[in-house]
C-alpha positions as protocol buffer text, in pm:
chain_id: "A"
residue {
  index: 1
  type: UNK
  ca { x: -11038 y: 1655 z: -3657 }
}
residue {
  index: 2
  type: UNK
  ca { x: -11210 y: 1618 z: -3317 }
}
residue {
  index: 3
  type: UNK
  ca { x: -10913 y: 1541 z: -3165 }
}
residue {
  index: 4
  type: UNK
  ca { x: -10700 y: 1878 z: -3275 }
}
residue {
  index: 5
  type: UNK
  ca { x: -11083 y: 2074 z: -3179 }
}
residue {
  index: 6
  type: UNK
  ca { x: -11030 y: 1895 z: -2845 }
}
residue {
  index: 7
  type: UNK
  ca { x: -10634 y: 2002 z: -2845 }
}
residue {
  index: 8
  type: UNK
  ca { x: -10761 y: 2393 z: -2990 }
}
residue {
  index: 9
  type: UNK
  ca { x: -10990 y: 2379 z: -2662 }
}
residue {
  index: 10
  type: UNK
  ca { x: -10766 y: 2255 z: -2379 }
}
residue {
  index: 11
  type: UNK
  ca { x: -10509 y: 2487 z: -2535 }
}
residue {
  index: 12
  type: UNK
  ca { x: -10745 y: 2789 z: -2507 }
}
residue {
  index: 13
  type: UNK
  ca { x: -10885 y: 2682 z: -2154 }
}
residue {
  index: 14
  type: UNK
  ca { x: -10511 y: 2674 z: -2006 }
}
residue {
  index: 15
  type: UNK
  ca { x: -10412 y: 3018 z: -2118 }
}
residue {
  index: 16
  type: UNK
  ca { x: -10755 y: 3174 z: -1994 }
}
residue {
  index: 17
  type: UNK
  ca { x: -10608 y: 3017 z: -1663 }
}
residue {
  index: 18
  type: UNK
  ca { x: -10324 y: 3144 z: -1649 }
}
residue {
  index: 19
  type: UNK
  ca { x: -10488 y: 3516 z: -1761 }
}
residue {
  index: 20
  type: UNK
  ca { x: -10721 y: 3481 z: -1465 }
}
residue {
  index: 21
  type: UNK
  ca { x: -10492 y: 3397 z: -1216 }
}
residue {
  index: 22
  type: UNK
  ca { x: -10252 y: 3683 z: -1332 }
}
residue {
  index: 23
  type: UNK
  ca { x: -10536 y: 3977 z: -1291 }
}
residue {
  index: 24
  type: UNK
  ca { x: -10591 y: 3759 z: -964 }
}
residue {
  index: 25
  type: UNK
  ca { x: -10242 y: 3847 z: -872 }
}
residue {
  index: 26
  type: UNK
  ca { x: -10205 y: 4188 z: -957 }
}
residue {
  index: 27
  type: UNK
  ca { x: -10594 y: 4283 z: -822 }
}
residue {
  index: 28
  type: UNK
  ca { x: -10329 y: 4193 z: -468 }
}
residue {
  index: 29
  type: UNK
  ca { x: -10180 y: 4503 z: -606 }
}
residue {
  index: 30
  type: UNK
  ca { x: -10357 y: 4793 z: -377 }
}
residue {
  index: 31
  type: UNK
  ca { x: -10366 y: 5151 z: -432 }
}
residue {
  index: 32
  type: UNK
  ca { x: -10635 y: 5214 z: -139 }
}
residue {
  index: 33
  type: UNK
  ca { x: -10918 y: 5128 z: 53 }
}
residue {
  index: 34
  type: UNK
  ca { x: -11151 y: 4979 z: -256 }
}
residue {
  index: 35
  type: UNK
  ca { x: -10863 y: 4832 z: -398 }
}
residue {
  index: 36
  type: UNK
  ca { x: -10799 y: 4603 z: -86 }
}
residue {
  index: 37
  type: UNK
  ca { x: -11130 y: 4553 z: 49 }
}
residue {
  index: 38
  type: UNK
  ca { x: -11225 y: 4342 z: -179 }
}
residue {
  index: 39
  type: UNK
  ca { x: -10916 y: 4115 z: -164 }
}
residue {
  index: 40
  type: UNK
  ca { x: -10955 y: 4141 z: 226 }
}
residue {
  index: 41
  type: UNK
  ca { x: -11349 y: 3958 z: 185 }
}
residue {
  index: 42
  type: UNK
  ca { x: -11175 y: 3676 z: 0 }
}
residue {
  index: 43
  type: UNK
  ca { x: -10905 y: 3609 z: 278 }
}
residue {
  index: 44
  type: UNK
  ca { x: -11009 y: 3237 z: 468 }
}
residue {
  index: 45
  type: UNK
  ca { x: -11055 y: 3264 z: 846 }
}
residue {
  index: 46
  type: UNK
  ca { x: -11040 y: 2963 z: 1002 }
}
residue {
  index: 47
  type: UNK
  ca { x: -11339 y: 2905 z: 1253 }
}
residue {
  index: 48
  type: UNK
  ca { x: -11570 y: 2692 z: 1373 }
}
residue {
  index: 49
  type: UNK
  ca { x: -11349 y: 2395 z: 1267 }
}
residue {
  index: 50
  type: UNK
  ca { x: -11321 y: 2513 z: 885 }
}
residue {
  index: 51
  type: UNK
  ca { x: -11250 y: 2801 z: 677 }
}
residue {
  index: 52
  type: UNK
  ca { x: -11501 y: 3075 z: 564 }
}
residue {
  index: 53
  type: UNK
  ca { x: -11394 y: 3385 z: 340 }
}
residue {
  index: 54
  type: UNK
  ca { x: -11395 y: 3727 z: 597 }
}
residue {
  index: 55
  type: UNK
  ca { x: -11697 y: 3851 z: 424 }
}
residue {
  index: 56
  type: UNK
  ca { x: -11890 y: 3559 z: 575 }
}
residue {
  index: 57
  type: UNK
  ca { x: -11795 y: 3644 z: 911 }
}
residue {
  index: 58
  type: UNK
  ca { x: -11750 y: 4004 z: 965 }
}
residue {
  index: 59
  type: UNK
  ca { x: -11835 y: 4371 z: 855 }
}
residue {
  index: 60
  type: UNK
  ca { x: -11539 y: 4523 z: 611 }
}
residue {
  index: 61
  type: UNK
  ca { x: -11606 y: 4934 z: 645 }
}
residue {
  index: 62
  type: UNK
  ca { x: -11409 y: 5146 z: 426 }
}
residue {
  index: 63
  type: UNK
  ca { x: -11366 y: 5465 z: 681 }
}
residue {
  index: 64
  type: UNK
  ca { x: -11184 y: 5661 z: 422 }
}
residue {
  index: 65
  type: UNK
  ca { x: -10899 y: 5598 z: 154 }
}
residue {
  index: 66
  type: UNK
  ca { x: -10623 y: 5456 z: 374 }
}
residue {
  index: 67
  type: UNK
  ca { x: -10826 y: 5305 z: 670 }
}
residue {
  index: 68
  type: UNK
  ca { x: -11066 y: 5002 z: 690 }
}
residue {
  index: 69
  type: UNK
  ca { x: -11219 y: 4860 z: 997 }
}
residue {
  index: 70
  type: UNK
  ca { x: -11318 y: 4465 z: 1016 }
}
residue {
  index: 71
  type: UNK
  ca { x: -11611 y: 4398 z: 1258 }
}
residue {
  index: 72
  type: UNK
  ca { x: -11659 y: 4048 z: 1308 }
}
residue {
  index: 73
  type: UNK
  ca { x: -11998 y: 3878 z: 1400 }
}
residue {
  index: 74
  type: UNK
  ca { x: -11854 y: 3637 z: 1618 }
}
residue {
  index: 75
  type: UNK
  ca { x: -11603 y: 3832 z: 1885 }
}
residue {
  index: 76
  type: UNK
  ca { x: -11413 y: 3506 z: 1928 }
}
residue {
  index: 77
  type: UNK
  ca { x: -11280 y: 3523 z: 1595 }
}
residue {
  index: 78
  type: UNK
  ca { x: -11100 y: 3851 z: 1629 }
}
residue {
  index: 79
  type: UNK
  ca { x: -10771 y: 3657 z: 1681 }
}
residue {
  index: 80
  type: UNK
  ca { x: -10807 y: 3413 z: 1389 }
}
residue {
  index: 81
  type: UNK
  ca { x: -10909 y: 3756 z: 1158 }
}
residue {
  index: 82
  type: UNK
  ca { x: -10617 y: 3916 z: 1251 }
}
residue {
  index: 83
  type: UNK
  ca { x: -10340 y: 3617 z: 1220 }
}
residue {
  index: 84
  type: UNK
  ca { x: -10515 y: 3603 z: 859 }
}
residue {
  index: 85
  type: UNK
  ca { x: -10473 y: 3939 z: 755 }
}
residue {
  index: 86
  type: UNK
  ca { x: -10124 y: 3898 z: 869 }
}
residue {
  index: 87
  type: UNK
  ca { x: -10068 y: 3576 z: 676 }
}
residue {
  index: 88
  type: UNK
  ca { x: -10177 y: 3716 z: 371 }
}
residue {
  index: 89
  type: UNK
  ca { x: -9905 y: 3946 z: 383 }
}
residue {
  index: 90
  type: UNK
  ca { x: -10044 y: 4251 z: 172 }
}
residue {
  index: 91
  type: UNK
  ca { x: -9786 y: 4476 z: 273 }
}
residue {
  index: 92
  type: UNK
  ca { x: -9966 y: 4648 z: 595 }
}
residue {
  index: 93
  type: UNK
  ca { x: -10046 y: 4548 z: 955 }
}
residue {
  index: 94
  type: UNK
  ca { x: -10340 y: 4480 z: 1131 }
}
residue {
  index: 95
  type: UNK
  ca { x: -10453 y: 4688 z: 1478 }
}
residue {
  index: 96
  type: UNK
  ca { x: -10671 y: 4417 z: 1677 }
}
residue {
  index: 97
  type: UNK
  ca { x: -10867 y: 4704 z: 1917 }
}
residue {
  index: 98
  type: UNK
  ca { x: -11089 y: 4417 z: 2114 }
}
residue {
  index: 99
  type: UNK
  ca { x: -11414 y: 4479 z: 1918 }
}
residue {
  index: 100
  type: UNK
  ca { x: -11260 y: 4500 z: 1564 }
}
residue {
  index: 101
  type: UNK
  ca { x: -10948 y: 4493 z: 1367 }
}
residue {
  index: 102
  type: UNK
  ca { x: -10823 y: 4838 z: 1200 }
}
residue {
  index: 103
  type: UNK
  ca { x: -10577 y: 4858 z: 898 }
}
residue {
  index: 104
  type: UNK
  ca { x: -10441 y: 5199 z: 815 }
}
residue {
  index: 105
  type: UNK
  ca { x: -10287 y: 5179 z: 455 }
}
residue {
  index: 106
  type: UNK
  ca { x: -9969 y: 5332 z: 412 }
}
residue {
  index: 107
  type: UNK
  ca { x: -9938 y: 5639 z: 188 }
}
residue {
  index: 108
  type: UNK
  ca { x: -9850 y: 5537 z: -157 }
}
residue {
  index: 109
  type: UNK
  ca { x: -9557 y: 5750 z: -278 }
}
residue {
  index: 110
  type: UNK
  ca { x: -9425 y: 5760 z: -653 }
}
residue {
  index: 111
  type: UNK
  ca { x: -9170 y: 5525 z: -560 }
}
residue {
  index: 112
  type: UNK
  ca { x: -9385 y: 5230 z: -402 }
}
residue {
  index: 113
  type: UNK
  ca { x: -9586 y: 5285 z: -758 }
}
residue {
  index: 114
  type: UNK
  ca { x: -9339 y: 5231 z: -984 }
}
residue {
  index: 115
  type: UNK
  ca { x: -9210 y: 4904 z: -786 }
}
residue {
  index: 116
  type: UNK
  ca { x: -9575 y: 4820 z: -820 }
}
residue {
  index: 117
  type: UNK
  ca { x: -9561 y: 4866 z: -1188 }
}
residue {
  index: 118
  type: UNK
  ca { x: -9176 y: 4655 z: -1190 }
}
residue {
  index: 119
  type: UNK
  ca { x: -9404 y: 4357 z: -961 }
}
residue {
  index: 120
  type: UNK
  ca { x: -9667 y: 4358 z: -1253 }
}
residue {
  index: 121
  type: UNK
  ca { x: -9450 y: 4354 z: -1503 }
}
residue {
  index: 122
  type: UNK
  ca { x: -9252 y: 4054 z: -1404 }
}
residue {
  index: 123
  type: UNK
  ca { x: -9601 y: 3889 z: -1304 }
}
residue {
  index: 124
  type: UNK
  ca { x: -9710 y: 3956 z: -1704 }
}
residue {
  index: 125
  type: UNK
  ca { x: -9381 y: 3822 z: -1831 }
}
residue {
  index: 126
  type: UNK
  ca { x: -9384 y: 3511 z: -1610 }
}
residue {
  index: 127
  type: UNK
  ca { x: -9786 y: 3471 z: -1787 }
}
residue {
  index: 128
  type: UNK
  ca { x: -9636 y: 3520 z: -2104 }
}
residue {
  index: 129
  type: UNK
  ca { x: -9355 y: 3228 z: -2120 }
}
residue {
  index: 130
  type: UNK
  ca { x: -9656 y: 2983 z: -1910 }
}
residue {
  index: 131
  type: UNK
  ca { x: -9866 y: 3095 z: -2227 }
}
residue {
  index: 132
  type: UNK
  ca { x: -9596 y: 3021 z: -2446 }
}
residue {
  index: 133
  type: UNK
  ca { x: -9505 y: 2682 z: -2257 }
}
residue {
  index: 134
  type: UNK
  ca { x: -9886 y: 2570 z: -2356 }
}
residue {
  index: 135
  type: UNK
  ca { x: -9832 y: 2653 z: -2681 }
}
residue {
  index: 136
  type: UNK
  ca { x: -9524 y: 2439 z: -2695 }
}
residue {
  index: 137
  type: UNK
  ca { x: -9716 y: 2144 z: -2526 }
}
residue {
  index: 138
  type: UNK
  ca { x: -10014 y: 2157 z: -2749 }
}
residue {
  index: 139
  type: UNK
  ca { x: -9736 y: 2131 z: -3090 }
}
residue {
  index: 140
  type: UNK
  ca { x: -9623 y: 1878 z: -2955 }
}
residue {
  index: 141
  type: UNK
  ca { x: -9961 y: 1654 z: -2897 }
}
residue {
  index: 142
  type: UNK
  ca { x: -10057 y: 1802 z: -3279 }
}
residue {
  index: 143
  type: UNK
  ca { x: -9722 y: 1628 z: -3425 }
}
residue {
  index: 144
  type: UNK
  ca { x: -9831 y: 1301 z: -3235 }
}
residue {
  index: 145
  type: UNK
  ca { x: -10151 y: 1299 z: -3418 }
}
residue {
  index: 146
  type: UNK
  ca { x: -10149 y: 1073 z: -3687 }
}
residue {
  index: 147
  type: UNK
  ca { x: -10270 y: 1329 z: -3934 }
}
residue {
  index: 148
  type: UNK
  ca { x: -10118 y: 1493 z: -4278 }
}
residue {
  index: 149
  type: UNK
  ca { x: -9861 y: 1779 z: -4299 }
}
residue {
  index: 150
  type: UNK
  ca { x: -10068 y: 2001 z: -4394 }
}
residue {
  index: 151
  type: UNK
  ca { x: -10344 y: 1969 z: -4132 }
}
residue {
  index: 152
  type: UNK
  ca { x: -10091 y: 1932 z: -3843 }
}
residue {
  index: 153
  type: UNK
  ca { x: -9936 y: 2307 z: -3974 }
}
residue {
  index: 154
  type: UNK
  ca { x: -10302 y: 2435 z: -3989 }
}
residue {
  index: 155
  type: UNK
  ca { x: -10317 y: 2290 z: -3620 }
}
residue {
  index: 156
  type: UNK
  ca { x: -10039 y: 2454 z: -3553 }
}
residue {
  index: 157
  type: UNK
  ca { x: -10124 y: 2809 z: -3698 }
}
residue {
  index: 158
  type: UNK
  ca { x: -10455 y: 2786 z: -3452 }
}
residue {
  index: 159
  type: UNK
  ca { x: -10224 y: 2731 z: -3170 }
}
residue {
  index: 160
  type: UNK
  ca { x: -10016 y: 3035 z: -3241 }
}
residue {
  index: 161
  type: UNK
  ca { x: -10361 y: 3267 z: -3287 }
}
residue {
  index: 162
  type: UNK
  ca { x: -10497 y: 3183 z: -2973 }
}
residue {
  index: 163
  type: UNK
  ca { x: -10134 y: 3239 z: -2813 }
}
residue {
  index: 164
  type: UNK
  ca { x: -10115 y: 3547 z: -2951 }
}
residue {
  index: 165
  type: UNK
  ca { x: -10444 y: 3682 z: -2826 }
}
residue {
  index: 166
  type: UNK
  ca { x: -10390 y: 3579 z: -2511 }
}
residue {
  index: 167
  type: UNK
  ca { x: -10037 y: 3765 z: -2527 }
}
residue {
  index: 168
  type: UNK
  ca { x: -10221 y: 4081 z: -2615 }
}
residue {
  index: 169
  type: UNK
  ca { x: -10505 y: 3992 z: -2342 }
}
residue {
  index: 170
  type: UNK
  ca { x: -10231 y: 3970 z: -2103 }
}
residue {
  index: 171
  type: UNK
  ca { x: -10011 y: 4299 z: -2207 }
}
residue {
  index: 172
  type: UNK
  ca { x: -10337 y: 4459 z: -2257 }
}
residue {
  index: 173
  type: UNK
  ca { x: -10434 y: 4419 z: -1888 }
}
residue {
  index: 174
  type: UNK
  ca { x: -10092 y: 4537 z: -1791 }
}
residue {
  index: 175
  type: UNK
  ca { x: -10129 y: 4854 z: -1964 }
}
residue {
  index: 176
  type: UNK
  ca { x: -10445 y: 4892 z: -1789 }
}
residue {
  index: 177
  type: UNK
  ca { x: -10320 y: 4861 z: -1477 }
}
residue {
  index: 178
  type: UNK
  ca { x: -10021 y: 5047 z: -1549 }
}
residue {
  index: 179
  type: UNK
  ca { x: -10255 y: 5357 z: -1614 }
}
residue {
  index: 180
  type: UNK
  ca { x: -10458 y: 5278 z: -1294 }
}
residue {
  index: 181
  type: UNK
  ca { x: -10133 y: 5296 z: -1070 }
}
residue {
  index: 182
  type: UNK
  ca { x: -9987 y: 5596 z: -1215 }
}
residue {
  index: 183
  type: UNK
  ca { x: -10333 y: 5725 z: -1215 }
}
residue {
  index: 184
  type: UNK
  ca { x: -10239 y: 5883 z: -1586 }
}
């Protein structure tokens, strides 16, 4: 029995993986300022021979809802800021002005937020079949347990229960986000 417990938990621990790294994915997904701000401290500037997030090396102000302004401790770094922003490719462009780096945040019409809602939804259905794909995996270490029937189709029936709350975690979070980017 340890051994499906250890299967149950390496099952569970994939798909809460894969849940992460979809909100990761869709928090990308920017409506304004807060949204992206946020992302934008996680970005990796290279400097001083390795890579620190932005937060650790500059100011992020959030003027107003479509404009941010990145002042950076170090004015050296201005260059590697910017060609990081760029990289990330979030949809927008940086404005290096010498001191700092400003990012005005195009206007989000009702077209850009339902091709934000199309992006999600493929990004939930692609977490959905890697969900599904562990599931399949983790059936397939059961049957090469040597265990009965029975306890092999009650390993089996776990394996299904925690794939199927981590299809509703997943769908659940797209509904939420859904709501947030229709603002309804």
């Amino acid at each position: 029995m340890d051994e499906l417990n250890d299967i149950f938990s390496y099952c569970q621990k994939n798909m809460e993986k894969i849940l992460e790294q979809l909100k990761k994915e869709i928090h990308r997904v920017r409506l304004g300022s807060k949204s992206i701000s946020s992302f934008l401290g996680k970005i990796k500037i290279k400097c001083y021979g390795t890579f620190f997030p932005l937060i650790e090396v500059a100011n992020i102000s959030i003027i107003d809802n479509m404009n941010i302004s990145i002042h950076p401790w170090d004015r050296s770094i201005i260059s590697n800021i910017d060609k990081a922003i760029i990289n990330a490719n979030l949809g927008f462009m940086p404005t290096n002005k010498g001191d700092f780096i400003h990012i005005h945040l195009p206007t989000i019409t009702e077209e850009s937020r339902i091709n934000f809602i199309k992006k999600i939804k493929l990004q939930t259905e692609h977490a959905k079949v890697l969900v599904r794909e562990i599931r399949k995996k983790n059936n397939q270490r059961i049957k090469k347990l040597k265990i009965s029937e029975d306890i092999s189709k009650i390993g089996e029936n776990s394996i299904q229960k925690i794939t199927n709350e981590y299809i509703q975690k997943i769908e659940k979070f797209f509904l939420y986000k859904k709501k947030e980017i229709l603002g309804r």
